[in-house]
PDB file of N, H, CA, C and O in Angstrom:
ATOM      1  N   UNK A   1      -8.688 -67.524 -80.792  1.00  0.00           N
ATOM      2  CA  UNK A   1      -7.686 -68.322 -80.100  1.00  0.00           C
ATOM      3  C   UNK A   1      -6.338 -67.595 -80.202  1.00  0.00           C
ATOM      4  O   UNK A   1      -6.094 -67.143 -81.321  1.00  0.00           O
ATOM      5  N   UNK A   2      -5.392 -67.392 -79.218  1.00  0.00           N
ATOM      6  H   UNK A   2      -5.591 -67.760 -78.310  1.00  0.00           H
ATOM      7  CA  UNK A   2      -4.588 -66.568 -79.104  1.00  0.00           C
ATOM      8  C   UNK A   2      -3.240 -67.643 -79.244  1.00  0.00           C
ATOM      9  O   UNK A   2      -3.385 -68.745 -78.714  1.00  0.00           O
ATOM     10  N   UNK A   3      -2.050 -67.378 -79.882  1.00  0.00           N
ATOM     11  H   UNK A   3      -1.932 -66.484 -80.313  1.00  0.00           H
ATOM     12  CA  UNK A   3      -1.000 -67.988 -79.467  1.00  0.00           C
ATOM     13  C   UNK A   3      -0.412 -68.279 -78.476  1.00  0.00           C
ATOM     14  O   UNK A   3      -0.994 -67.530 -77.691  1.00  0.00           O
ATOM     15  N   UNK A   4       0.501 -68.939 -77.733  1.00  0.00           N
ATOM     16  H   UNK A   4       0.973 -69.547 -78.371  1.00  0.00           H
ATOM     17  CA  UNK A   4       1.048 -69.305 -76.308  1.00  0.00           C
ATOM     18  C   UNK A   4       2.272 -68.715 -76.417  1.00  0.00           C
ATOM     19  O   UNK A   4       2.838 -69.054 -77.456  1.00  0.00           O
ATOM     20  N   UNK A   5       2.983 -67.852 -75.640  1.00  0.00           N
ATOM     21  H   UNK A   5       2.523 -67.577 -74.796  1.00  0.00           H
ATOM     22  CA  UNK A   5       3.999 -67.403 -75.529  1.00  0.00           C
ATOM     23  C   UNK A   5       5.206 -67.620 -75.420  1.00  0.00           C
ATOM     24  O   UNK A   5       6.212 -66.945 -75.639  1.00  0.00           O
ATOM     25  N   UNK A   6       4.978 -68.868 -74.976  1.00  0.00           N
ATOM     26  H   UNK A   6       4.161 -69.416 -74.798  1.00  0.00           H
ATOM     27  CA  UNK A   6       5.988 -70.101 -74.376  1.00  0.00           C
ATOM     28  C   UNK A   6       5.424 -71.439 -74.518  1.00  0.00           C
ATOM     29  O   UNK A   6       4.213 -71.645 -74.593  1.00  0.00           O
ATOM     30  N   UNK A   7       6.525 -72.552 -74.562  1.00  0.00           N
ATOM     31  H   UNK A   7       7.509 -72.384 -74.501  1.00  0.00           H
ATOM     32  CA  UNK A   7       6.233 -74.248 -74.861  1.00  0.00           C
ATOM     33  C   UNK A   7       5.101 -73.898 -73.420  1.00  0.00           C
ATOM     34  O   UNK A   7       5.207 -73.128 -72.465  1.00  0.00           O
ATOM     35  N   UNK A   8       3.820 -75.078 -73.930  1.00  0.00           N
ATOM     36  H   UNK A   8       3.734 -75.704 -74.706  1.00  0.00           H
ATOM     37  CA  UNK A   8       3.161 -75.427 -72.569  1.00  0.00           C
ATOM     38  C   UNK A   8       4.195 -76.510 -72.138  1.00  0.00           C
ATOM     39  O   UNK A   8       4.779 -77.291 -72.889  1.00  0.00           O
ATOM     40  N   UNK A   9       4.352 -76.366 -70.252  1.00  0.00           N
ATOM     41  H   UNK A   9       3.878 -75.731 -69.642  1.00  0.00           H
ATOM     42  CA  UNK A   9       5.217 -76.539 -69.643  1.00  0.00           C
ATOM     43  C   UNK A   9       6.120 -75.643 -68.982  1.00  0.00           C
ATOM     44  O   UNK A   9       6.697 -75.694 -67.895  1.00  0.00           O
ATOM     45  N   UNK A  10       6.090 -74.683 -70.057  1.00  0.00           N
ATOM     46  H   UNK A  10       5.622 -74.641 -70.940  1.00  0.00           H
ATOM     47  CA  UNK A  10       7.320 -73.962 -69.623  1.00  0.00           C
ATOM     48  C   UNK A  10       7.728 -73.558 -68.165  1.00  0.00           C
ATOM     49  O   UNK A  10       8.799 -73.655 -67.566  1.00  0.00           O
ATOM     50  N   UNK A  11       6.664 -73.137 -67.852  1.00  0.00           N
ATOM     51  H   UNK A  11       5.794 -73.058 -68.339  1.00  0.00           H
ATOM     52  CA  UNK A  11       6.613 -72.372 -65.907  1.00  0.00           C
ATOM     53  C   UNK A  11       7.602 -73.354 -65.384  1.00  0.00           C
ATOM     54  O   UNK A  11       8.628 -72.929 -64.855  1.00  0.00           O
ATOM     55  N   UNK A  12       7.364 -74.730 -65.495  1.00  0.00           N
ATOM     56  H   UNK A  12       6.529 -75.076 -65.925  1.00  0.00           H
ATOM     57  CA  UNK A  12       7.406 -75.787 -64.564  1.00  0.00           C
ATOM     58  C   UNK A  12       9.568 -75.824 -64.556  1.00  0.00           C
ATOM     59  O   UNK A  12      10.351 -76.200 -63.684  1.00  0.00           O
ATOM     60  N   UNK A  13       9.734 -75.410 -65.552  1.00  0.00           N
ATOM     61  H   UNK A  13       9.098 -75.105 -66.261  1.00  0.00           H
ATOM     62  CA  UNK A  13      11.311 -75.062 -65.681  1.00  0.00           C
ATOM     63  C   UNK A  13      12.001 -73.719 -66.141  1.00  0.00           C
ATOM     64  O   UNK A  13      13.124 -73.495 -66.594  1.00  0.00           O
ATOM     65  N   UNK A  14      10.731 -72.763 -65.810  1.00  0.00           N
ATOM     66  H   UNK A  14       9.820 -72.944 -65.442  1.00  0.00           H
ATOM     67  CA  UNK A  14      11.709 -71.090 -65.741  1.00  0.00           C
ATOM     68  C   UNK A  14      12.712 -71.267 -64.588  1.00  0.00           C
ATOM     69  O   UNK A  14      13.844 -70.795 -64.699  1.00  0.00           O
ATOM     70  N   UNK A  15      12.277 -72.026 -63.327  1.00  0.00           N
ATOM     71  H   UNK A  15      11.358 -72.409 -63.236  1.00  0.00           H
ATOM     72  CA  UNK A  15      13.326 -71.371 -62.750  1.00  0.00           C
ATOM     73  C   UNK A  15      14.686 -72.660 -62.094  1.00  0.00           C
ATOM     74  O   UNK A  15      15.347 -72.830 -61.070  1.00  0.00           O
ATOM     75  N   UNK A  16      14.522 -73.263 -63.342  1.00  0.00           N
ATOM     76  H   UNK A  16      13.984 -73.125 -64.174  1.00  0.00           H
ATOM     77  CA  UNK A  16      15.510 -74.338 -62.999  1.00  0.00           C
ATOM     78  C   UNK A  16      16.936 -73.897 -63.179  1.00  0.00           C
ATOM     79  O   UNK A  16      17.276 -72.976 -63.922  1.00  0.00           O
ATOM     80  N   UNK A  17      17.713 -74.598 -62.468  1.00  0.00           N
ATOM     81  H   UNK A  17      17.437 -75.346 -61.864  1.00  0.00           H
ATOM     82  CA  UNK A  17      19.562 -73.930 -62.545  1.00  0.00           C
ATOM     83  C   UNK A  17      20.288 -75.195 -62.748  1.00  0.00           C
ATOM     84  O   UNK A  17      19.669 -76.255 -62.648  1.00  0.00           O
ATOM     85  N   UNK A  18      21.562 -75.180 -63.027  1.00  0.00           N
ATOM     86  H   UNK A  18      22.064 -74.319 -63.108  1.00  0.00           H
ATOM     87  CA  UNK A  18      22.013 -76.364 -63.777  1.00  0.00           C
ATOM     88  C   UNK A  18      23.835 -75.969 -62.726  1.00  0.00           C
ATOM     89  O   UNK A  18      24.375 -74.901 -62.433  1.00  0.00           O
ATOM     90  N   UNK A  19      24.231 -77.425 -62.467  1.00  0.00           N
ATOM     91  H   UNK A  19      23.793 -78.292 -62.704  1.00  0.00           H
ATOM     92  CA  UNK A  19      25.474 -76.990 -61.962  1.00  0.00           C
ATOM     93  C   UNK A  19      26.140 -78.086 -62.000  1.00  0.00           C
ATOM     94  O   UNK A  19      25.600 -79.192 -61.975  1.00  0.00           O
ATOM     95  N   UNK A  20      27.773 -77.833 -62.082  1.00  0.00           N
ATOM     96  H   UNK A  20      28.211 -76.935 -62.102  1.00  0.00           H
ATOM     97  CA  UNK A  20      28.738 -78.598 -62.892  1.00  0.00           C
ATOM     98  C   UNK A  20      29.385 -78.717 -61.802  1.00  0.00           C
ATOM     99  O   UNK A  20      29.801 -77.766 -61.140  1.00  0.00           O
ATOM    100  N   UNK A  21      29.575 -80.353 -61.423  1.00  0.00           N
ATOM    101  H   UNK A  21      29.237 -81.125 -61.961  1.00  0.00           H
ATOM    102  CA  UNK A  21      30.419 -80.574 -60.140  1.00  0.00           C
ATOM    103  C   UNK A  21      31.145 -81.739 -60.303  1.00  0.00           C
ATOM    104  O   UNK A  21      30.521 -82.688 -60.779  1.00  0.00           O
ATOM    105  N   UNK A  22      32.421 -81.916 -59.999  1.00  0.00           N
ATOM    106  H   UNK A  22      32.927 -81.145 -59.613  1.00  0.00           H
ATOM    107  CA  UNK A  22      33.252 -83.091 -59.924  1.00  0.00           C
ATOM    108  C   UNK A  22      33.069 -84.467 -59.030  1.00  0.00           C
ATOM    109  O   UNK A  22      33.048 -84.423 -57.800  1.00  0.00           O
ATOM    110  N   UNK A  23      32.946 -85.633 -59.741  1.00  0.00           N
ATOM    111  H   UNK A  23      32.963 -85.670 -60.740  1.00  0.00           H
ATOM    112  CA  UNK A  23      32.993 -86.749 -59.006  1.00  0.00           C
ATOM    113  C   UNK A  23      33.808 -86.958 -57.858  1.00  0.00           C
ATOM    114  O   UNK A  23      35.028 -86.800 -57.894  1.00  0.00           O
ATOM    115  N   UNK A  24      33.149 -87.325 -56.786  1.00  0.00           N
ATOM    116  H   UNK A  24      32.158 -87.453 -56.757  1.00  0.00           H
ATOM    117  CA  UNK A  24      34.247 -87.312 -55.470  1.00  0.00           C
ATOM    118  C   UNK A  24      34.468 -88.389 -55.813  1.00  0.00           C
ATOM    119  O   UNK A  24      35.065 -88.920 -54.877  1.00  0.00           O
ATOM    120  N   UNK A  25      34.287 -89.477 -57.073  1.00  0.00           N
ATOM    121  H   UNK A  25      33.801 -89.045 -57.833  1.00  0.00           H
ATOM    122  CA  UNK A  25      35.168 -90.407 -56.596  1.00  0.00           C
ATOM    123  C   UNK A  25      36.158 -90.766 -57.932  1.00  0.00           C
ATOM    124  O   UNK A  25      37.101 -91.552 -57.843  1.00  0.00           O
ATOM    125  N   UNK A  26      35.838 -90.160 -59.005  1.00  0.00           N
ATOM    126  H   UNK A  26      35.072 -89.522 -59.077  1.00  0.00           H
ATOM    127  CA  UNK A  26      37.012 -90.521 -60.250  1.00  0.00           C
ATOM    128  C   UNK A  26      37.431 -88.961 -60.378  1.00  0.00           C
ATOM    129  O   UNK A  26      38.580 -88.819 -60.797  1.00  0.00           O
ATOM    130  N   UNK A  27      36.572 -87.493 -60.038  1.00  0.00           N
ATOM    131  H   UNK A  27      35.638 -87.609 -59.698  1.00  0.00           H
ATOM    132  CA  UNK A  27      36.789 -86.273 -60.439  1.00  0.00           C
ATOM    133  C   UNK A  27      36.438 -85.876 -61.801  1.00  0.00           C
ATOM    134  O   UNK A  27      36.906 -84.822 -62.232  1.00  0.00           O
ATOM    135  N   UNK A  28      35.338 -86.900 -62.850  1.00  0.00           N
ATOM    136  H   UNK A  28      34.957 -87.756 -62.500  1.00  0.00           H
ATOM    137  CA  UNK A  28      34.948 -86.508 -63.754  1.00  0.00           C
ATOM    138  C   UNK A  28      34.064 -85.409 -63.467  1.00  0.00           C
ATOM    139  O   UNK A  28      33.628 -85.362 -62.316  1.00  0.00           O
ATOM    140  N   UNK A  29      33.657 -84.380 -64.404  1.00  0.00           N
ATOM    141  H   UNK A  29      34.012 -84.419 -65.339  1.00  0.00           H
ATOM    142  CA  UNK A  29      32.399 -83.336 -64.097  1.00  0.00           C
ATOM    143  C   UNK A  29      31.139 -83.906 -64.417  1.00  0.00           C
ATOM    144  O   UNK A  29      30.948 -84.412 -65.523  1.00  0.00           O
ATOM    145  N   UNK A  30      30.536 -83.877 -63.809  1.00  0.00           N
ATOM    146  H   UNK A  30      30.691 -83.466 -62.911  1.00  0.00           H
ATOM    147  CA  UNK A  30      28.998 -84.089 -63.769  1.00  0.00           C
ATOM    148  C   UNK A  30      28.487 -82.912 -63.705  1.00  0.00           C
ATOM    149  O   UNK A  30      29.166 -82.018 -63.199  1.00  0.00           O
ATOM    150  N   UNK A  31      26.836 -82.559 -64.328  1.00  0.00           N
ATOM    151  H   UNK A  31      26.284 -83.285 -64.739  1.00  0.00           H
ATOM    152  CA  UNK A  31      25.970 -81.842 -64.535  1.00  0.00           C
ATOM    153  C   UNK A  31      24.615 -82.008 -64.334  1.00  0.00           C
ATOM    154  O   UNK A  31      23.831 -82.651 -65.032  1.00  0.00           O
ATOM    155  N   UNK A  32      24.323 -81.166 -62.985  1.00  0.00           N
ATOM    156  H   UNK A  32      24.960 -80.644 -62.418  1.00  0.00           H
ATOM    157  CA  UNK A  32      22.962 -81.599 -62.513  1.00  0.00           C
ATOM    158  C   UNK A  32      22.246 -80.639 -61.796  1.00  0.00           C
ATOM    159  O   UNK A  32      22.623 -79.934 -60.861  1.00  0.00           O
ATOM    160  N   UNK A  33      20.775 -80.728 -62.557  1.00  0.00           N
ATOM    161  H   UNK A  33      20.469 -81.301 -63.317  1.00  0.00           H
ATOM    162  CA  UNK A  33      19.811 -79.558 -62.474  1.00  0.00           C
ATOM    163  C   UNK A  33      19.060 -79.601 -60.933  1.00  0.00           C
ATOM    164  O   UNK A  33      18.855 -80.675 -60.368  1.00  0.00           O
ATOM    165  N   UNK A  34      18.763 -78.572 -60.467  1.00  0.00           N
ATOM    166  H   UNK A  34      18.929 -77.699 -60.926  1.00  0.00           H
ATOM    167  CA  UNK A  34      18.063 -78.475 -59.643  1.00  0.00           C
ATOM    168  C   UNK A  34      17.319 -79.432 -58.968  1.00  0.00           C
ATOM    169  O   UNK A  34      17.466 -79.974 -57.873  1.00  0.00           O
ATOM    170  N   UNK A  35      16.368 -79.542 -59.978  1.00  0.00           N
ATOM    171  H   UNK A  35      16.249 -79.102 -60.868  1.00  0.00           H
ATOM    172  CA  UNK A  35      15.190 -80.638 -59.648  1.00  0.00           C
ATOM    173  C   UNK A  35      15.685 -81.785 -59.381  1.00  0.00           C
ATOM    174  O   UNK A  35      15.083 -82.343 -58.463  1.00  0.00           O
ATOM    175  N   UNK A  36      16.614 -82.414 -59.849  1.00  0.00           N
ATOM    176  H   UNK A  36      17.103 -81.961 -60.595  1.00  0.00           H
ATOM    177  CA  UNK A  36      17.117 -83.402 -59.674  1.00  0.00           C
ATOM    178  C   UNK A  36      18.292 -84.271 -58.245  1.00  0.00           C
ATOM    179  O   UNK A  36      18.573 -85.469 -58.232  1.00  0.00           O
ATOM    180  N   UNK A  37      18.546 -83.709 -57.689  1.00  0.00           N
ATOM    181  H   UNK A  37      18.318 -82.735 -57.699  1.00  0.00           H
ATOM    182  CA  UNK A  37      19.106 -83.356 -56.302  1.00  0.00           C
ATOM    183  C   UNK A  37      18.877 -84.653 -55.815  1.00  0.00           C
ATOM    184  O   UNK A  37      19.734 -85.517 -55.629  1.00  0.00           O
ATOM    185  N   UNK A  38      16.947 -84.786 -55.504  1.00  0.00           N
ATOM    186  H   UNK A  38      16.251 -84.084 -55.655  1.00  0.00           H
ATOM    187  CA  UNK A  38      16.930 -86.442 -54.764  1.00  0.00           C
ATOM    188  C   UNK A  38      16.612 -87.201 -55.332  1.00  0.00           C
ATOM    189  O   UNK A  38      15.713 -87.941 -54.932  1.00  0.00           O
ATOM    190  N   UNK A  39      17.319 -87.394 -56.752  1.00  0.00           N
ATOM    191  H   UNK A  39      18.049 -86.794 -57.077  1.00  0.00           H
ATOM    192  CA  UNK A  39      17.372 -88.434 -57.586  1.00  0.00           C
ATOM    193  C   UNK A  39      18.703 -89.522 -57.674  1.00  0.00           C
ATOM    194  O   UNK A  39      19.772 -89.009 -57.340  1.00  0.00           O
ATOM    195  N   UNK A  40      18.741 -90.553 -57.968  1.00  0.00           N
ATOM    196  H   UNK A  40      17.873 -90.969 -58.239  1.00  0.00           H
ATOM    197  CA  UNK A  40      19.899 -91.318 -57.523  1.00  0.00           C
ATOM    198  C   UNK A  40      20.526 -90.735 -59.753  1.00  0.00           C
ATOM    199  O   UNK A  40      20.065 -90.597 -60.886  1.00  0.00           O
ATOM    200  N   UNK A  41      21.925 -90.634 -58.866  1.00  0.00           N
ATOM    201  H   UNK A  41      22.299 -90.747 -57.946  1.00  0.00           H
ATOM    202  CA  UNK A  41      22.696 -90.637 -60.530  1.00  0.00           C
ATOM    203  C   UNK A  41      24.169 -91.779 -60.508  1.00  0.00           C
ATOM    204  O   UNK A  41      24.564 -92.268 -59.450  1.00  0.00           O
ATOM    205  N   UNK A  42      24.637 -91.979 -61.450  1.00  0.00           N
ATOM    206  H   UNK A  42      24.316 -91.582 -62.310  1.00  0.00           H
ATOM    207  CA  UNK A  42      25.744 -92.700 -61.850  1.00  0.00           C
ATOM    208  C   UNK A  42      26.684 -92.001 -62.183  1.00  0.00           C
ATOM    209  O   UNK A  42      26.364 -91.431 -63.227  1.00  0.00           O
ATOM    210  N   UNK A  43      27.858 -91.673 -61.817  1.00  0.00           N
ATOM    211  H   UNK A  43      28.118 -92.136 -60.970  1.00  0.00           H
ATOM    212  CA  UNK A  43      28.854 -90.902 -62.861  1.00  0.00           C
ATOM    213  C   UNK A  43      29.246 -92.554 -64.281  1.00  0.00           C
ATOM    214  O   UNK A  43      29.294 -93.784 -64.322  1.00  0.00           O
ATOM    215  N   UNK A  44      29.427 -91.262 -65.196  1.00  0.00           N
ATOM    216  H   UNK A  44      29.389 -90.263 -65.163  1.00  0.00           H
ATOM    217  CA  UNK A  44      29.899 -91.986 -66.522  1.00  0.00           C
ATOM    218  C   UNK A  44      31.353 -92.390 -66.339  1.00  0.00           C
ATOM    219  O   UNK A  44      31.648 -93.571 -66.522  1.00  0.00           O
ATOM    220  N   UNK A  45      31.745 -92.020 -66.194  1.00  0.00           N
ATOM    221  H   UNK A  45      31.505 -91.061 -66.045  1.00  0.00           H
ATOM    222  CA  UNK A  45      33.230 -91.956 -65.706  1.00  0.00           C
ATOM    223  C   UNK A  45      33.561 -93.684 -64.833  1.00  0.00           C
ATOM    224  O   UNK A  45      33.804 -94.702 -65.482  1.00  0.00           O
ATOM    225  N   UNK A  46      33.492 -93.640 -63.356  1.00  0.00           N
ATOM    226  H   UNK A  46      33.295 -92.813 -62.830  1.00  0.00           H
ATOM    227  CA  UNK A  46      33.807 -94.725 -62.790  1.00  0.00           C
ATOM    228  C   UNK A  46      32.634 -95.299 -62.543  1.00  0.00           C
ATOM    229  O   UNK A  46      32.820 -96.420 -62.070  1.00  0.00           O
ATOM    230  N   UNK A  47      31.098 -94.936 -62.691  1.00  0.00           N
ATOM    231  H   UNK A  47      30.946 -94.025 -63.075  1.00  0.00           H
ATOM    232  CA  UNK A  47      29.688 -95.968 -62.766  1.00  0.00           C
ATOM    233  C   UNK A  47      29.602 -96.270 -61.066  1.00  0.00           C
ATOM    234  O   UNK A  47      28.778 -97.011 -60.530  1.00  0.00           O
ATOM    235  N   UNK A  48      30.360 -95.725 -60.584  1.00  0.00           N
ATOM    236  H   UNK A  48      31.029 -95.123 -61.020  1.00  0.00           H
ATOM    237  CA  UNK A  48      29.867 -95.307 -59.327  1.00  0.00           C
ATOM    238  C   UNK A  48      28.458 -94.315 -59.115  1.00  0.00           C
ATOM    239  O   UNK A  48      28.223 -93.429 -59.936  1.00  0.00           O
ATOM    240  N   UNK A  49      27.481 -94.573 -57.843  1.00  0.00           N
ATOM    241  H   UNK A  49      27.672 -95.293 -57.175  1.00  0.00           H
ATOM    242  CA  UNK A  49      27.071 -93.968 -57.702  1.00  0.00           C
ATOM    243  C   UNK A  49      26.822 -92.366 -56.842  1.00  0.00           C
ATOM    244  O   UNK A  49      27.037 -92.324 -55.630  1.00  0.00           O
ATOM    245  N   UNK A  50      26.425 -91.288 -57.489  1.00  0.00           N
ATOM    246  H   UNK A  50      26.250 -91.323 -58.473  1.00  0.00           H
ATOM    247  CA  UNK A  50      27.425 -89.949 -57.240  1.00  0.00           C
ATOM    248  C   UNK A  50      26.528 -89.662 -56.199  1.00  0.00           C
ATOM    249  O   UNK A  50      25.297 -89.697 -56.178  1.00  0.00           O
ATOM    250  N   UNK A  51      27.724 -89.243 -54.950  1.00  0.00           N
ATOM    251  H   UNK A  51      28.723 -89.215 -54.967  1.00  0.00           H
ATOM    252  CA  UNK A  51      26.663 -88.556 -53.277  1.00  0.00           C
ATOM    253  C   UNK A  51      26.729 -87.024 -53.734  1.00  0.00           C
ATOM    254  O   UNK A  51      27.884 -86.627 -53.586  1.00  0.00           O
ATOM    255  N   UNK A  52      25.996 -86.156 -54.174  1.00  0.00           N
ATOM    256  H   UNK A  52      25.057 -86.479 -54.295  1.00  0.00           H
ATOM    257  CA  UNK A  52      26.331 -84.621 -54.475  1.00  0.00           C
ATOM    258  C   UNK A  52      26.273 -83.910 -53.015  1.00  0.00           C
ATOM    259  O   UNK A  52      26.458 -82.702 -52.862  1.00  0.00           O
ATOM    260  N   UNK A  53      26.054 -84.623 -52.193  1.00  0.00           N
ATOM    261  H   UNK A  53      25.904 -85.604 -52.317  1.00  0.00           H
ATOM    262  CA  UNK A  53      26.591 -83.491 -50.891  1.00  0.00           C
ATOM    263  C   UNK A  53      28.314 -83.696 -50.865  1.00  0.00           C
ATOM    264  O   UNK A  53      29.074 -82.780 -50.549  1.00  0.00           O
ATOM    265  N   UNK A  54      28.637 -84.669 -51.143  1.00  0.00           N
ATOM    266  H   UNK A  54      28.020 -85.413 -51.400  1.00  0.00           H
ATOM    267  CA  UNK A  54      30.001 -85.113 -51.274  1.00  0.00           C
ATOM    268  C   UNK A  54      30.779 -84.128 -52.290  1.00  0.00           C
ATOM    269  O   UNK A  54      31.702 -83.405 -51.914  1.00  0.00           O
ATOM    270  N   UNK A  55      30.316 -84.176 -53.595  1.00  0.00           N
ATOM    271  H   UNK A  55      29.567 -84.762 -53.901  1.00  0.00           H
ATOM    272  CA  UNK A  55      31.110 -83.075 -54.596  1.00  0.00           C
ATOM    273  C   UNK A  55      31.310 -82.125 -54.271  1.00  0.00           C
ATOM    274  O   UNK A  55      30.812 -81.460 -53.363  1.00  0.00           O
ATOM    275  N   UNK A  56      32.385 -81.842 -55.251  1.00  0.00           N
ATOM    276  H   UNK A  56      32.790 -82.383 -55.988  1.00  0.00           H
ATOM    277  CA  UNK A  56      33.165 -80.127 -55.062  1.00  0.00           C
ATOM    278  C   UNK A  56      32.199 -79.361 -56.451  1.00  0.00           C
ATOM    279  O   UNK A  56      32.165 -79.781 -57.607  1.00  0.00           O
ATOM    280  N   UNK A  57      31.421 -78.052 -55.853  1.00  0.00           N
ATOM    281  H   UNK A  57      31.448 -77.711 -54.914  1.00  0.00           H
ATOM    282  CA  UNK A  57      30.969 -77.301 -57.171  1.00  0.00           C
ATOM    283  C   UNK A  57      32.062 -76.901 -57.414  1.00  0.00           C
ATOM    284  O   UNK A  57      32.978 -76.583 -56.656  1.00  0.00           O
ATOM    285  N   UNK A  58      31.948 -76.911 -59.075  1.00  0.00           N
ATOM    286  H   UNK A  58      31.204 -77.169 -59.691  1.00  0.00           H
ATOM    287  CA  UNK A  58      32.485 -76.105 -60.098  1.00  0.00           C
ATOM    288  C   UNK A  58      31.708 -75.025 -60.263  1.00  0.00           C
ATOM    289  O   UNK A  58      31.967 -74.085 -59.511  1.00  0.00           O
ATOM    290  N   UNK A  59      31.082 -74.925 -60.808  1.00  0.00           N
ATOM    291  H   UNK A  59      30.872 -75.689 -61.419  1.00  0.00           H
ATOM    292  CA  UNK A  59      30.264 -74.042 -60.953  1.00  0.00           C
ATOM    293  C   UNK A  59      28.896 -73.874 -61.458  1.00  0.00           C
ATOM    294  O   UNK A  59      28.793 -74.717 -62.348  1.00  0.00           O
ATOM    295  N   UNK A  60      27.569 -73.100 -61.338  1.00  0.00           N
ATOM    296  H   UNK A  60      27.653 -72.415 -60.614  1.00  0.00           H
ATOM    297  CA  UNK A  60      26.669 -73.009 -61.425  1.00  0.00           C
ATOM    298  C   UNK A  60      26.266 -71.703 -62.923  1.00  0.00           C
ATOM    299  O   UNK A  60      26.776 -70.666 -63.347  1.00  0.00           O
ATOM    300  N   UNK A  61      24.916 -72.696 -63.316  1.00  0.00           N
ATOM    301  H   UNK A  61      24.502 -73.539 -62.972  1.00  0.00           H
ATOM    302  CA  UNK A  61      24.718 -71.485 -64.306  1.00  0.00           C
ATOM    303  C   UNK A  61      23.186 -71.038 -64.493  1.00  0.00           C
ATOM    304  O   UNK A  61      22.903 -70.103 -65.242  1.00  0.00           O
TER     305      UNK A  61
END
């Protein structure tokens, strides 16, 4: 039996990207991965719910 090289799972998030964008509606930063896009989110900030075609990127990593 050979060791695994990586967590099982892993593939499923090598190629995930993560990006930091401001609330269009209080301007707190929010942080949100790839996969997650057509998922509904909340900013912490004003508990509004965040449109990310609406945000300004900050930046990506």
């Amino acid at each position: 039996m050979s060791t695994p090289q990586h967590c099982p799972g892993f593939q499923n998030f090598k190629t995930l990207k993560s990006f930091e964008c401001k609330c269009p509606n209080c301007g707190k930063g929010v942080e949100i991965f790839s996969d997650e896009f057509d998922q509904t989110h909340v900013c912490e900030g004003c508990k509004e719910k965040i449109d990310f075609t609406q945000c300004t990127l900050e930046g990506a990593a």
